[in-house]
N, C-alpha and C positions, 0 to 999 in steps of 0.2 A: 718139689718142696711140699713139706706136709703142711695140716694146716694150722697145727701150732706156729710150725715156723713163721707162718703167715701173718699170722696173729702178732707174733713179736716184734714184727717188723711191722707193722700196722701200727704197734703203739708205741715201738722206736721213734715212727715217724712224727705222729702227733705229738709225742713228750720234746723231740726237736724241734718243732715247729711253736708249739706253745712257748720253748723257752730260749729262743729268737727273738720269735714277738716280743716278749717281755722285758728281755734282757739283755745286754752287751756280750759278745764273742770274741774268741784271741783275732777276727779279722777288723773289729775296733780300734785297736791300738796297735801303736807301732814297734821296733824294735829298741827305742829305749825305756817307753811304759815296760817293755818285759825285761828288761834288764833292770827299772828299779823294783820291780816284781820280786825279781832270784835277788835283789839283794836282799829287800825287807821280807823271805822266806828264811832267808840263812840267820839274818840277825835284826828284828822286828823294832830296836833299839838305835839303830842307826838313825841319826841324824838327818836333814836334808841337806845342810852342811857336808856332811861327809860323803853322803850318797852323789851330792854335786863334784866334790873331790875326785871321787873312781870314776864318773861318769865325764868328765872331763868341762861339766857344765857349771854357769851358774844357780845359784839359790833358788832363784824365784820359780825359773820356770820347772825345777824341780818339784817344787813346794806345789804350784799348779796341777802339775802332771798325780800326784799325789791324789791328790782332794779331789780330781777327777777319775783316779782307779776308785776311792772310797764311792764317789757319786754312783758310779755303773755297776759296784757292784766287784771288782773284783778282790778287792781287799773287805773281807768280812771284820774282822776286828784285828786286836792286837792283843797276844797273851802270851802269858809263862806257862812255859813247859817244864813241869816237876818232875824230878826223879822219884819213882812211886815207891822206891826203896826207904829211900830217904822220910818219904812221908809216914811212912809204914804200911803200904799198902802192893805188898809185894807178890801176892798172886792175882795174876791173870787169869780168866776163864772168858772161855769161848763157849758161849749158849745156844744151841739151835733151838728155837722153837715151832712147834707145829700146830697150828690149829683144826679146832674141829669144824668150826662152820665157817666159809669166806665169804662171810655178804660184805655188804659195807659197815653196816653198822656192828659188828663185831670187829673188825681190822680197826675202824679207828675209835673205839675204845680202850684200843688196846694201846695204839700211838696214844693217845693220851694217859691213860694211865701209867706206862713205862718209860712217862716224859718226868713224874712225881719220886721215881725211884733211884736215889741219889747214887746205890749202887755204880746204877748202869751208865758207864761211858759213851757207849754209840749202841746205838737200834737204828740197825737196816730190812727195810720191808724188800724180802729175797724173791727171786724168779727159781723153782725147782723143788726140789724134795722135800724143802721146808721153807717156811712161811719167814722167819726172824731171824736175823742172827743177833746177838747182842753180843756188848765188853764189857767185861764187868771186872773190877779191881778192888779187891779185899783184900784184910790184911791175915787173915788164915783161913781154911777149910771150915772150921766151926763157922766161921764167920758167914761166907757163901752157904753153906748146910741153912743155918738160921734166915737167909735171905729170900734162897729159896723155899724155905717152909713158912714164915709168914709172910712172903711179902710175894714173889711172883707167883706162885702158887694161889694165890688167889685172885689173882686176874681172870675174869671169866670165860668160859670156852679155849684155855689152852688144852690141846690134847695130849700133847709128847712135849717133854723138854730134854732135850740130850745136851748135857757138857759135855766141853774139852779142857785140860788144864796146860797151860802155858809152860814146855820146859824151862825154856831157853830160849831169849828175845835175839833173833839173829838180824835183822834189820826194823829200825822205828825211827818212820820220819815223817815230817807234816807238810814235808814241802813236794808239790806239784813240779813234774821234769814240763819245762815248760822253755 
């Protein structure tokens, strides 16, 4: 095993371990917590009522079980999922970003500043060839062009930013196979 390899499994370990300690795992809860889980994945509007319905249960301890996935953690929020068409905002683009320096204080300057850029959908701090990937969803090419020219372009210490444009959305879903 080289010793990167090493290395990633070293911080494998400690990112598992840290977020254990912290925080609740699918060996927390049982097999109805995850089945009101996939319901409120499929349709976050479902009632307790009705989720007691499929579930063959009553209310309360529905209602219960509920407020205690919110408690631990595994229910982050509840929201609407737009059609970016519709909104007007029909190109996707995939950003790799690369930077020049990795100390600390450059990487999270940069999480923080890419936190301000309403652009950007998701920023992922990557392991390999490059450092970021982001989503970013506009509604034309001028648009992303002008984005990138004032706005991530001036974030400091990027080296390379390489796009990718989105043909064709062949699968998008926010729900965890759980």
């Amino acid at each position: 095993m080289s010793i990167n390899s090493k290395k990633i499994l070293l911080i494998a370990s400690i990112l598992f371990y840290k977020r254990r300690k912290n925080c609740a795992i699918m060996e927390d809860i049982d097999k109805i917590d995850t089945k009101i889980l996939r319901i409120l994945q499929k349709d976050a509007k479902k009632t307790t009522k009705e989720i007691a319905n499929i579930l063959n249960l009553t209310i309360s301890p529905i209602y219960e079980r509920i407020r205690r996935l919110e408690n631990l953690g595994f229910i982050k929020q509840y929201v609407a999922i737009l059609d970016k068409k519709l909104i007007n905002r029909p190109i996707t683009t995939i950003c790799q970003v690369s930077m020049r320096y990795h100390n600390e204080a450059f990487i999270e300057k940069f999480e923080q500043e890419i936190q301000n850029l309403d652009e950007v959908q998701e920023c992922y701090h990557m392991a390999g060839q490059v450092d970021f990937l982001l989503k970013i969803n506009v509604r034309s090419l001028d648009e992303y062009h002008d984005f990138v020219k004032y706005k991530l372009s001036k974030i400091d210490n990027i080296g390379v930013l390489n796009s990718t444009f989105v043909l064709k959305e062949i699968k998008h879903t926010s729900e965890f196979y759980i």
